[in-house]
DRENPA-3360 file (N, C-alpha, C; in nm, 2 decimals, always signed):
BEGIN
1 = XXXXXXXX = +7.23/+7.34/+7.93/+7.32/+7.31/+8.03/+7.26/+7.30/+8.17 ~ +7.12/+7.33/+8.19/+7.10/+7.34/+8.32/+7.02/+7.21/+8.33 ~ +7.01/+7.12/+8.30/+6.99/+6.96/+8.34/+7.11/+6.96/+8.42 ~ +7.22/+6.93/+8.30/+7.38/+6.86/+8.33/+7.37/+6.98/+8.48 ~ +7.36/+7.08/+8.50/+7.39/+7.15/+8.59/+7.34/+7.10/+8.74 ~ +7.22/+7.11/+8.71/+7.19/+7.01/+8.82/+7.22/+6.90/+8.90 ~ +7.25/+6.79/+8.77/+7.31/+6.66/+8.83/+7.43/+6.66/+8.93 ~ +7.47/+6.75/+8.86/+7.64/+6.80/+8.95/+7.64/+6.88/+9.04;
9 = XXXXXXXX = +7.54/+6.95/+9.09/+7.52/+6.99/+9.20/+7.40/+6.99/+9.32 ~ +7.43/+7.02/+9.39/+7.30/+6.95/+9.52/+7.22/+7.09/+9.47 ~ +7.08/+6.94/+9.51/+6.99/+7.05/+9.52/+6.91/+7.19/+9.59 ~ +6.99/+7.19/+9.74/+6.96/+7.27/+9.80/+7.05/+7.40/+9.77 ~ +7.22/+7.34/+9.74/+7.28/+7.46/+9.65/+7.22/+7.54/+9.52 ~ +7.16/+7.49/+9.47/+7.09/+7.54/+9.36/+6.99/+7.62/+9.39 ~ +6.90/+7.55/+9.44/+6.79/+7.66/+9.52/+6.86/+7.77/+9.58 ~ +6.96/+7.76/+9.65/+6.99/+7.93/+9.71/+7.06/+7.99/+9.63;
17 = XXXXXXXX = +7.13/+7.92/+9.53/+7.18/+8.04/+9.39/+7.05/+8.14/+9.32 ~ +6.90/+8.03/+9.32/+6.82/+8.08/+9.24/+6.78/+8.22/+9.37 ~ +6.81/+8.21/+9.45/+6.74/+8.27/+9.53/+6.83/+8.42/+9.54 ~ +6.96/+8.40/+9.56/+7.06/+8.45/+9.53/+7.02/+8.58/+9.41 ~ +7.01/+8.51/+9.26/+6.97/+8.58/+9.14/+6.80/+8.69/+9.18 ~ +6.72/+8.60/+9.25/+6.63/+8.68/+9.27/+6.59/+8.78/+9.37 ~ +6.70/+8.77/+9.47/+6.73/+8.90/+9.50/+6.79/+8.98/+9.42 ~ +6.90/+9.02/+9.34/+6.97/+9.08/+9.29/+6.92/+9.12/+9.18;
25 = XXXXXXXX = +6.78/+9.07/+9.19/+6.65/+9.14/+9.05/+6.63/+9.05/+8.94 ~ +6.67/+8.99/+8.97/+6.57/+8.81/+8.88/+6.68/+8.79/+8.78 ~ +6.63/+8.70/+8.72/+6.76/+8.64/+8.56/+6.73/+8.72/+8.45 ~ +6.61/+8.77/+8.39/+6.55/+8.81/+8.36/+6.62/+8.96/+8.32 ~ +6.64/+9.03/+8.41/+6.65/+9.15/+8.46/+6.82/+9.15/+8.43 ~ +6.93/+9.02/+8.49/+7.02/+9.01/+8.42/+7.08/+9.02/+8.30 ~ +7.00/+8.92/+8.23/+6.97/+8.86/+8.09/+6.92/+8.99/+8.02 ~ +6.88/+9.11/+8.06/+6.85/+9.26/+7.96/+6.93/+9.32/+8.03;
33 = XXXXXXXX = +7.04/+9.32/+8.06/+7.10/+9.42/+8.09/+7.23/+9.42/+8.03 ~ +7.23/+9.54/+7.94/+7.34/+9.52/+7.80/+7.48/+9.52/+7.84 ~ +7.53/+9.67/+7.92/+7.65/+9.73/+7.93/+7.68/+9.76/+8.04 ~ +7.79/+9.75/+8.09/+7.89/+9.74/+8.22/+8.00/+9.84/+8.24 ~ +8.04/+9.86/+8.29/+8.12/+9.94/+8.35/+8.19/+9.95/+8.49 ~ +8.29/+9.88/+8.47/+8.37/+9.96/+8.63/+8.50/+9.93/+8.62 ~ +8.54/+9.99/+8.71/+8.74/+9.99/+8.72/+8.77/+9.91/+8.83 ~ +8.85/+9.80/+8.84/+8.89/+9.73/+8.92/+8.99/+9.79/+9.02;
41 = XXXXXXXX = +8.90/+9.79/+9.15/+8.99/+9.84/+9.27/+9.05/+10.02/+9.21 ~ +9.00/+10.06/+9.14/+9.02/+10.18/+9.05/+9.13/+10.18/+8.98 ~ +9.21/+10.10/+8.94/+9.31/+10.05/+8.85/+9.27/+10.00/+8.69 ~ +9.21/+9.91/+8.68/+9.18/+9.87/+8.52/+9.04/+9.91/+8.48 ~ +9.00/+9.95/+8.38/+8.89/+9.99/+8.36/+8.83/+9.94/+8.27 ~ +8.72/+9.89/+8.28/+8.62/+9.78/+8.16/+8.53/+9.85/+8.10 ~ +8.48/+9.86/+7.99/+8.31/+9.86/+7.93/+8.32/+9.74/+7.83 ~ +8.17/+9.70/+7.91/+8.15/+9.54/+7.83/+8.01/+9.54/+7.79;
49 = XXXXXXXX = +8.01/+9.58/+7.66/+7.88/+9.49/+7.60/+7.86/+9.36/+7.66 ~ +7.76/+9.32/+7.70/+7.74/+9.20/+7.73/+7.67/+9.10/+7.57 ~ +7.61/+9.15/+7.54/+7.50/+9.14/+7.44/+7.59/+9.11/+7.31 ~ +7.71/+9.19/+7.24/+7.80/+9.16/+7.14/+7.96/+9.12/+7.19 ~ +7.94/+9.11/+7.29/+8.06/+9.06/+7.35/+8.21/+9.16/+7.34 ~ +8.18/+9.29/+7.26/+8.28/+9.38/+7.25/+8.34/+9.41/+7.41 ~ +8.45/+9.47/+7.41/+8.53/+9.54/+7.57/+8.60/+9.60/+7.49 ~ +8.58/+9.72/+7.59/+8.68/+9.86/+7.60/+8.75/+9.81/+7.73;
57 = XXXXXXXX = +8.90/+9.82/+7.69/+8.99/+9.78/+7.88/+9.10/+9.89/+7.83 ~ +9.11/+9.98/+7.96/+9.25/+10.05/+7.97/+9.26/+10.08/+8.10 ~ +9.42/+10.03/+8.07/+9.55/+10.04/+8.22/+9.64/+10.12/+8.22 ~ +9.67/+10.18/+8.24/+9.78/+10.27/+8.26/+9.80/+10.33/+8.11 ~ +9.92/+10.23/+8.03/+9.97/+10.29/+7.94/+9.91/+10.25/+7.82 ~ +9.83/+10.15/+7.85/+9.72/+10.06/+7.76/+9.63/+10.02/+7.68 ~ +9.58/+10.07/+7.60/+9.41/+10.07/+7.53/+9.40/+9.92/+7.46 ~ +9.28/+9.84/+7.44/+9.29/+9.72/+7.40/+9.10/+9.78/+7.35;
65 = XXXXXXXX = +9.08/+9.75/+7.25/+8.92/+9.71/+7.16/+8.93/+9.62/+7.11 ~ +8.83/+9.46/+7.15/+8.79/+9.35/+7.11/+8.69/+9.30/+7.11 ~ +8.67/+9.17/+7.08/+8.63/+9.12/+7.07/+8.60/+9.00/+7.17 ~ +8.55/+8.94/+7.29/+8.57/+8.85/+7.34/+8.50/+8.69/+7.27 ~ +8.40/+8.70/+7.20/+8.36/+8.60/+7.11/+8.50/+8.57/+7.01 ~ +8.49/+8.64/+6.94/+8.59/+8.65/+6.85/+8.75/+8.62/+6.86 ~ +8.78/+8.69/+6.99/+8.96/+8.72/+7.01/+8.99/+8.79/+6.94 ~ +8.93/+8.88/+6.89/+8.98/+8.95/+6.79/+8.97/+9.07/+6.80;
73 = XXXXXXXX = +9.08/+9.19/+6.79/+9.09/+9.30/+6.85/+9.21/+9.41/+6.79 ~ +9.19/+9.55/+6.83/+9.32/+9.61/+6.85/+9.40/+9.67/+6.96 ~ +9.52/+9.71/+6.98/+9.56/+9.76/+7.12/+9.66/+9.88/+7.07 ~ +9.68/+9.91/+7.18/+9.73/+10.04/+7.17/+9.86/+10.06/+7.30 ~ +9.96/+10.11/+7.27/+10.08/+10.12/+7.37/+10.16/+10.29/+7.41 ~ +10.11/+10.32/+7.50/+10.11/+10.47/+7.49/+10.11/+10.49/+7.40 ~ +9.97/+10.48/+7.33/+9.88/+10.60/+7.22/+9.96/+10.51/+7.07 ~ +10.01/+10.46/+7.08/+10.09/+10.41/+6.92/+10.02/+10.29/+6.90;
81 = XXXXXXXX = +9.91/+10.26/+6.83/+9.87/+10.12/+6.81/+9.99/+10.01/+6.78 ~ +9.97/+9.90/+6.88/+10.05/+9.75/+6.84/+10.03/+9.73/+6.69 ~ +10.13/+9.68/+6.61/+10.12/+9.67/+6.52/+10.20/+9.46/+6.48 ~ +10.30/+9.51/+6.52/+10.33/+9.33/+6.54/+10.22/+9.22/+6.58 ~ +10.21/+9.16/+6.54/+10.10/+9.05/+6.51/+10.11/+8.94/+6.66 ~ +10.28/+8.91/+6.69/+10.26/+8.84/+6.81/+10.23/+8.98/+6.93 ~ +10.26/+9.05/+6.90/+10.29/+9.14/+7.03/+10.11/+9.14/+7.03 ~ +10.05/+9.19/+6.95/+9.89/+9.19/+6.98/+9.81/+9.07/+6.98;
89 = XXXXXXXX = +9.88/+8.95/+7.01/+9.81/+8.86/+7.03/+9.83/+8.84/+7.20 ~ +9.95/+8.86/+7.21/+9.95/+8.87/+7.38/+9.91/+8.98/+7.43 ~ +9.89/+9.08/+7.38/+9.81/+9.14/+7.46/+9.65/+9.12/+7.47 ~ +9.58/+9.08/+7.35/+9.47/+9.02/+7.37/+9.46/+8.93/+7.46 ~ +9.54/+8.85/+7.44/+9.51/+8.73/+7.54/+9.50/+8.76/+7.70 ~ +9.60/+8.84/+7.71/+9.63/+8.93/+7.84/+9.49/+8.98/+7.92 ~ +9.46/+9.05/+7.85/+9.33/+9.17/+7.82/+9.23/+9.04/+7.86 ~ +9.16/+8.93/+7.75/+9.10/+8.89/+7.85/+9.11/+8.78/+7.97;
97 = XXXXXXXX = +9.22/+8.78/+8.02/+9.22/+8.68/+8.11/+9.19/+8.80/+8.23 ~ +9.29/+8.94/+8.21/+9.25/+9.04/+8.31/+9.05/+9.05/+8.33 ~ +8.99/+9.06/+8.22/+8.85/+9.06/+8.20/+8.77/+8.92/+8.28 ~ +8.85/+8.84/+8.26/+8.79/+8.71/+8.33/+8.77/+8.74/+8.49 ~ +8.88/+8.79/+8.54/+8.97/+8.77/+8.67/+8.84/+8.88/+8.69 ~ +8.92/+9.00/+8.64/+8.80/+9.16/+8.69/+8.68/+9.16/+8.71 ~ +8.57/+9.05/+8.60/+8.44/+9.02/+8.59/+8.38/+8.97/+8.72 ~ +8.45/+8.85/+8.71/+8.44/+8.78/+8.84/+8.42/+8.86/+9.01;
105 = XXXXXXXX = +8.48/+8.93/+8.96/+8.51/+9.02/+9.13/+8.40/+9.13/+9.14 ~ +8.35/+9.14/+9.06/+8.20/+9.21/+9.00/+8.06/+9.15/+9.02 ~ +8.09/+9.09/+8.93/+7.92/+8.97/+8.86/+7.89/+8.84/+8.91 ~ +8.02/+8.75/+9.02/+8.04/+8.69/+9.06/+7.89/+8.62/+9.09 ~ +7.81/+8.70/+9.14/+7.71/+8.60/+9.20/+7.58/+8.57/+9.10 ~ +7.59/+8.66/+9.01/+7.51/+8.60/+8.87/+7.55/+8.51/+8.83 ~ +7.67/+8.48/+8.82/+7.75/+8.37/+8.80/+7.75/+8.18/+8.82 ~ +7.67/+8.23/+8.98/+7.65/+8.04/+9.02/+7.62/+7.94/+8.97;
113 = XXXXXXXX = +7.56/+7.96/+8.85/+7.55/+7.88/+8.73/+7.56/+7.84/+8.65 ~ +7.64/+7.89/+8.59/+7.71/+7.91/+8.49/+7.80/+7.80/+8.46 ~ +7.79/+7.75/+8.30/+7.82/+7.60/+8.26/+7.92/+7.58/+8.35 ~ +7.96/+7.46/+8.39/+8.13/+7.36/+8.43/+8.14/+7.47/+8.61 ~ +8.04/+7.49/+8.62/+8.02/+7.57/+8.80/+7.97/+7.42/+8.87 ~ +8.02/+7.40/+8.99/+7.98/+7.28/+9.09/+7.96/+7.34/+9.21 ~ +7.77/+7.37/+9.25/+7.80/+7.42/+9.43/+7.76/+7.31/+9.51 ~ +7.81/+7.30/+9.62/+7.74/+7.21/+9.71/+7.71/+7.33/+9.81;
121 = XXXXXXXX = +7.60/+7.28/+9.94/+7.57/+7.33/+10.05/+7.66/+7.26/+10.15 ~ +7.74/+7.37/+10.25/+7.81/+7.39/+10.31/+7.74/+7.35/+10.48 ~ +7.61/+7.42/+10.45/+7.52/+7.49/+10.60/+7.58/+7.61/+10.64 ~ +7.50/+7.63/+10.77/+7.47/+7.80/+10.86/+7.58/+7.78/+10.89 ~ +7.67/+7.90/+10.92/+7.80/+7.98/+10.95/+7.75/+8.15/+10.97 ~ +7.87/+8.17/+10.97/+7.84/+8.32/+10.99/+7.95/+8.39/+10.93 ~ +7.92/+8.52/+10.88/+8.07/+8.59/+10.78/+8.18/+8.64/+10.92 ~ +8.26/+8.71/+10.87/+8.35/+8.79/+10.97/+8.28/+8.89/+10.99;
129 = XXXXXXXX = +8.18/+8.97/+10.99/+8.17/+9.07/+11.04/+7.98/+9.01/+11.12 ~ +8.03/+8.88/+11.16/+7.93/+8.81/+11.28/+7.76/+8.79/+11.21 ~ +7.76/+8.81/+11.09/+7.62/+8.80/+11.03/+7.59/+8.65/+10.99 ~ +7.48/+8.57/+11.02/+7.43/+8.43/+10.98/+7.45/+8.42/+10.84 ~ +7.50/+8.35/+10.77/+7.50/+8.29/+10.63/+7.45/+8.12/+10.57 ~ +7.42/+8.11/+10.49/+7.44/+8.00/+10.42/+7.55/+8.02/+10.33 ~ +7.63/+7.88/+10.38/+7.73/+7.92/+10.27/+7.76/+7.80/+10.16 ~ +7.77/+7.86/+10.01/+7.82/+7.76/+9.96/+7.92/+7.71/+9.92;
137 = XXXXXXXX = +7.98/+7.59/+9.87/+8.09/+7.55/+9.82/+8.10/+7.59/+9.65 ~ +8.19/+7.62/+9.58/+8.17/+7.69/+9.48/+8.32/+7.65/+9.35 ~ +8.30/+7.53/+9.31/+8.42/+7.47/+9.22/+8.36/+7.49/+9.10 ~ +8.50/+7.43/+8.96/+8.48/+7.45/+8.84/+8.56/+7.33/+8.77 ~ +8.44/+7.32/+8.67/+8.52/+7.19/+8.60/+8.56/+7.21/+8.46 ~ +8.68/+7.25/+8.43/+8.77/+7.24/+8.28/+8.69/+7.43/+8.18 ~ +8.67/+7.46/+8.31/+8.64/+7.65/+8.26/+8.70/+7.68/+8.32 ~ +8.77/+7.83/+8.24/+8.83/+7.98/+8.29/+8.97/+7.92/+8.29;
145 = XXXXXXXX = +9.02/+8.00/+8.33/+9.19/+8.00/+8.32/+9.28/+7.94/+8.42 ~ +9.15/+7.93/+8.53/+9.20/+7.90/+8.70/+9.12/+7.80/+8.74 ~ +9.07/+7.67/+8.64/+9.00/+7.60/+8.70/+8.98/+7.50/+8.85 ~ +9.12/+7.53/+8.89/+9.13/+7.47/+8.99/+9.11/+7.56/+9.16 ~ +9.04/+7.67/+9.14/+9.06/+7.76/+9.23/+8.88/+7.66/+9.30 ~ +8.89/+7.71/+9.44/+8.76/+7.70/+9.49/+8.73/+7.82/+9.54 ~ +8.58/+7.86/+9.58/+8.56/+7.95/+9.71/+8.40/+7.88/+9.77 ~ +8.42/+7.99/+9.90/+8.33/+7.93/+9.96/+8.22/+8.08/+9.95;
153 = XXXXXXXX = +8.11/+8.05/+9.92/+8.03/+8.21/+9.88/+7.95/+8.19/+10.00 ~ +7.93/+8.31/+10.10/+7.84/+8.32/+10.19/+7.71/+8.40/+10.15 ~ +7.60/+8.37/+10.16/+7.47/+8.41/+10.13/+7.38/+8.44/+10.25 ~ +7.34/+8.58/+10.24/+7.31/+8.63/+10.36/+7.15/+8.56/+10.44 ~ +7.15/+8.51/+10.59/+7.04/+8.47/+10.61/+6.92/+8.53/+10.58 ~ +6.90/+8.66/+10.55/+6.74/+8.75/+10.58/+6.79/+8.81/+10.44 ~ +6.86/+8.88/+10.38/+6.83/+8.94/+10.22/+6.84/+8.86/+10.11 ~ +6.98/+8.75/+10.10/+6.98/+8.64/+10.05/+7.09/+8.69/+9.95;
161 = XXXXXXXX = +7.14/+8.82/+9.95/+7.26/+8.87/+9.90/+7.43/+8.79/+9.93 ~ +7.50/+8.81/+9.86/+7.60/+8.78/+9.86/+7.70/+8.85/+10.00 ~ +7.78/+8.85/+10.07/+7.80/+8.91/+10.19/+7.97/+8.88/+10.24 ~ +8.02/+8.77/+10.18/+8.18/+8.79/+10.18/+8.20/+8.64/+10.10 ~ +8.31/+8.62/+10.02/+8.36/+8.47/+9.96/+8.50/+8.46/+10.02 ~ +8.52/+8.31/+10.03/+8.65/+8.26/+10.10/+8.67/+8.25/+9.96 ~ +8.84/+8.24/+9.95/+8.94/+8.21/+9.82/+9.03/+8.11/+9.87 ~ +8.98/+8.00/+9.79/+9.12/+7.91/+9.79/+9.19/+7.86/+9.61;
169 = XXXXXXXX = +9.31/+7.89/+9.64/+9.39/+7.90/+9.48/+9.38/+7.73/+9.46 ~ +9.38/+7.65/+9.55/+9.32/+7.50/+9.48/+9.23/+7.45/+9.61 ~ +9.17/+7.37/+9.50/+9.03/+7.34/+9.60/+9.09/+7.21/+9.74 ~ +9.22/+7.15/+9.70/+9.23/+7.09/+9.80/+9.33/+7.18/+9.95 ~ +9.30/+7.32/+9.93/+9.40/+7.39/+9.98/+9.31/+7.39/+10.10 ~ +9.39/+7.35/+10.28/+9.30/+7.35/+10.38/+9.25/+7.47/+10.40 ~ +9.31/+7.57/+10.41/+9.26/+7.73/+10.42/+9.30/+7.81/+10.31 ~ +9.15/+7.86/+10.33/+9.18/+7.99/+10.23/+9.27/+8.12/+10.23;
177 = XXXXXXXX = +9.32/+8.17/+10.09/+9.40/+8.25/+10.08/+9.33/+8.40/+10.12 ~ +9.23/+8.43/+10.16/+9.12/+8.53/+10.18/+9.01/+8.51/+10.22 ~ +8.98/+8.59/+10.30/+8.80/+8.63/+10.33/+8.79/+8.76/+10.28 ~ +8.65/+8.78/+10.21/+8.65/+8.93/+10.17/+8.50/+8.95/+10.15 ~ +8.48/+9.06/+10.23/+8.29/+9.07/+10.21/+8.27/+9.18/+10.08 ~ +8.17/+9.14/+10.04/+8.12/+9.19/+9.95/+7.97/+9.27/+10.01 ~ +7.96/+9.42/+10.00/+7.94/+9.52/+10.07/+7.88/+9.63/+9.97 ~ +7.80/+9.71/+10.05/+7.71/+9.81/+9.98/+7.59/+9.76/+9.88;
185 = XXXXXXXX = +7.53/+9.68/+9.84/+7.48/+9.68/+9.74/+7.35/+9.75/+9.71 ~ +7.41/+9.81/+9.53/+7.31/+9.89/+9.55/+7.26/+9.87/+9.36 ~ +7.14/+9.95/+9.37/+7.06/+9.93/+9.24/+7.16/+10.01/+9.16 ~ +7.16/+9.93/+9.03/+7.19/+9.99/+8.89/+7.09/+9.93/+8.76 ~ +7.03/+10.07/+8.71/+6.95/+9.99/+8.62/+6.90/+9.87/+8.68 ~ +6.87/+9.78/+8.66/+6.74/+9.68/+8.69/+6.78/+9.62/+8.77 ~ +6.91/+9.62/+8.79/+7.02/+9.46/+8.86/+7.07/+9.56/+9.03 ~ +7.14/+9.46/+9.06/+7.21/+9.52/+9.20/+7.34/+9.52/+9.21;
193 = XXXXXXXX = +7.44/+9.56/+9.22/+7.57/+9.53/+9.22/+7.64/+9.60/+9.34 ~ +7.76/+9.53/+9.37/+7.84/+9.52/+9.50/+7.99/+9.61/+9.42 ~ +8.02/+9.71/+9.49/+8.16/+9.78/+9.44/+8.24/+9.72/+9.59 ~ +8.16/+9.72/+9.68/+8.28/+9.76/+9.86/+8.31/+9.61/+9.85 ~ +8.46/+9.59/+9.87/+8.55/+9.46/+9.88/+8.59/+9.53/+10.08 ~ +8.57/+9.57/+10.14/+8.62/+9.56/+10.24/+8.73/+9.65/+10.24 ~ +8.86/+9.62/+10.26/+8.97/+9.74/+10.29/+8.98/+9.80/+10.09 ~ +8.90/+9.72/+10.00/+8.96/+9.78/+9.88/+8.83/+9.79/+9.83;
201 = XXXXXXXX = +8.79/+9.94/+9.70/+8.67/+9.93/+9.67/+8.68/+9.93/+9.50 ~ +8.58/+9.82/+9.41/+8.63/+9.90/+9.26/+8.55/+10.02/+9.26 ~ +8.57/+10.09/+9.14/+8.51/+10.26/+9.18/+8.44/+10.24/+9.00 ~ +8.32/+10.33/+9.00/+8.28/+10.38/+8.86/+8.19/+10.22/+8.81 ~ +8.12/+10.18/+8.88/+8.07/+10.03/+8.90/+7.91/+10.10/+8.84 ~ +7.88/+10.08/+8.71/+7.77/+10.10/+8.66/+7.67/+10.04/+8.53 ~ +7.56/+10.05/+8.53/+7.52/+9.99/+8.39/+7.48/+10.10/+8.31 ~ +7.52/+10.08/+8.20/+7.52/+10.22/+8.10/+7.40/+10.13/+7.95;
209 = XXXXXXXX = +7.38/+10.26/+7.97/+7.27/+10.28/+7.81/+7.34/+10.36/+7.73 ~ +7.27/+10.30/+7.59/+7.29/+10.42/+7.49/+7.43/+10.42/+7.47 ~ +7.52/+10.32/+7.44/+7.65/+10.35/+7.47/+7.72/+10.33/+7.30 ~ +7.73/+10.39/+7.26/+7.78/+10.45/+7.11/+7.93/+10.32/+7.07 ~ +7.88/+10.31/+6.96/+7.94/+10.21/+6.90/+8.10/+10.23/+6.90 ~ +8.11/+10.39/+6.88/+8.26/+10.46/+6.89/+8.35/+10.40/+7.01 ~ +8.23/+10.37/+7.14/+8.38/+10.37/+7.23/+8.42/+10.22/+7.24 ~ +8.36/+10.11/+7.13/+8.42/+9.98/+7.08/+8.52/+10.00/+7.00;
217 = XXXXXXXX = +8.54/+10.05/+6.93/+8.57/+10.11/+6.82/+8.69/+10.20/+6.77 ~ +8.69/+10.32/+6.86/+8.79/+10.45/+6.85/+8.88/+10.43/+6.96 ~ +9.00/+10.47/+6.92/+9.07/+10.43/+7.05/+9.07/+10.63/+7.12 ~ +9.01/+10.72/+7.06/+8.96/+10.82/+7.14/+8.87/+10.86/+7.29 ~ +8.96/+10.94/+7.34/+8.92/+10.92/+7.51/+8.76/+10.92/+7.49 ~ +8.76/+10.81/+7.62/+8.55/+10.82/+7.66/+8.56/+10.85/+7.78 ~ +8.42/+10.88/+7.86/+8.40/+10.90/+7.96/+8.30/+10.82/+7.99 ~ +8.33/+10.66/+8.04/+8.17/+10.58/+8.03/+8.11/+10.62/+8.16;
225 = XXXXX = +8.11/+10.66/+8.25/+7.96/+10.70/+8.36/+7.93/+10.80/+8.31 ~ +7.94/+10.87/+8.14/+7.83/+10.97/+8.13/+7.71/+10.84/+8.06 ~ +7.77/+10.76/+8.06/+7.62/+10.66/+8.01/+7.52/+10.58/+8.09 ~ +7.61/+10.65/+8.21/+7.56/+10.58/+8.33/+7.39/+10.56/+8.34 ~ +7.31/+10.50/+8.39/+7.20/+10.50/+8.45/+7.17/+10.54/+8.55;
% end
């Protein structure tokens, strides 16, 4: 994919995505890093194999073990596993589009390459909180659930980190629905990762080892930052 990737996006956008990754501890260092963990905005809570593509997600009243390769899964509705066949299909489905959405707001900036991604170079601006950026333009062609969303990703001038993205719900929208910096970044295991959204933070944002097959598997309480790194 990264030919076709290229053709479709400028070259100078490309170069500051790579640049982007190699701050954030290379592809490399991405690419071995197995398992995830965090709770969105402290509300939904994820463990994702990256590697077998399993997720642990629970909401409130909710437990869901799947499969994201697969779609294939069980769920649970205060503590009673779903048993109806359409009822557990919508909630899979549910589960991962939440997973899609939640990822994104996470891992976002490993991301800039990623198949049917289109960036262009924007040029120098500056975020809301007065810092120089490069910023990119950041579309999708016929991926994810929202293909028609755009944003604009600001890239910091001197670390080369991510530092706030505009949101627009269609790319021909004149303004964006949001500015939101992306804040704190700090080491996990090999990689770097962003929890501070500005007025909202996700909490429990970690990469875990050693993470026991059970908590794919059992719908029995886990505690994933005892796996934490």
């Amino acid at each position: 994919t990264g030919a076709v990737f290229a053709s479709q996006s400028e070259e100078k956008a490309v170069a500051i995505a790579d640049e982007v990754m190699e701050a954030l501890g290379g592809q490399s260092a991405w690419d071995n890093t197995r398992c995830l963990t965090w709770s969105f905005f402290g509300q939904r809570t994820h463990v994702w194999d990256k590697f077998t593509g399993n997720l642990r997600y629970e909401n409130e009243d909710t437990l869901v073990l799947m499969n994201l390769n697969t779609k294939k899964g069980r769920a649970w509705k205060n503590g009673e596993e779903v048993i109806d066949p359409a009822v557990l299909e919508e909630a899979l489905y549910s589960t991962e589009s939440r997973w899609i959405n939640d990822s994104y707001w996470v891992f976002m900036p490993y991301k800039l390459k990623d198949p049917g991604v289109t960036l262009k170079y924007l040029g120098r601006s500056t975020t809301e909180a007065g810092d120089e950026a490069d910023v990119l333009e950041l579309t999708f062609e016929s991926v994810g659930r929202t293909p028609e969303n755009k944003y604009e990703i600001f890239v910091d001038a001197k670390s080369r980190l991510v530092t706030q993205w505009n949101y627009y719900r269609k790319a021909s929208d004149p303004d964006p629905r949001f500015k939101i910096p992306w804040l704190d970044w700090t080491r996990k295991g090999q990689i770097l990762l962003s929890a501070d959204r500005g007025e909202r933070k996700h909490e429990n944002v970690a990469v875990l080892e050693s993470v026991p097959e059970s908590v794919f598997q059992s719908p029995a309480p886990v505690q994933p930052m005892s796996y934490a790194r």
